[in-house]
C-alpha angles and dihedrals in degrees: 000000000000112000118199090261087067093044089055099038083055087047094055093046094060095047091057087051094056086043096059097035084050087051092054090047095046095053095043096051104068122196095346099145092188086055087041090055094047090050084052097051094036093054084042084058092049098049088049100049091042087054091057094045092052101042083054085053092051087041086059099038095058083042098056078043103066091032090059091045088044091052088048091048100058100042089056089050087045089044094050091048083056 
């Protein structure tokens, strides 16, 4: 079973592939504006995409959060009727 801490660890492997294949590009093709232009919006792309991705794990991260204080919550109320 893939959990979602495979499927990010497999994100961010890719993203450090591309990365480093961008990098290689980037160094062997010297004063191409046009190439220049692409690396920009492609690493504008990245950044972006990292940011939404990131902002979703935070999201999930405060939601498991309250879940878990909910669930404690209500054990300890059920614990002290008893």
């Amino acid at each position: 079973m893939i959990t979602s801490c495979d499927a990010l660890a497999e994100t961010l492997e890719s993203i450090q592939y591309f990365i480093s294949r961008l990098r290689i590009y980037t160094e062997t093709s010297h004063s191409m504006p046009a190439v220049d232009e692409i690396v920009v919006k492609l690493m504008v792309e990245l950044i972006s995409t990292l940011v939404v991705v990131t902002e979703k794990l935070k999201k999930r991260r405060r939601r498991e959060s309250f879940l878990t204080t909910m669930l404690l919550y209500s054990t300890r109320c059920s614990q002290i009727g008893e």
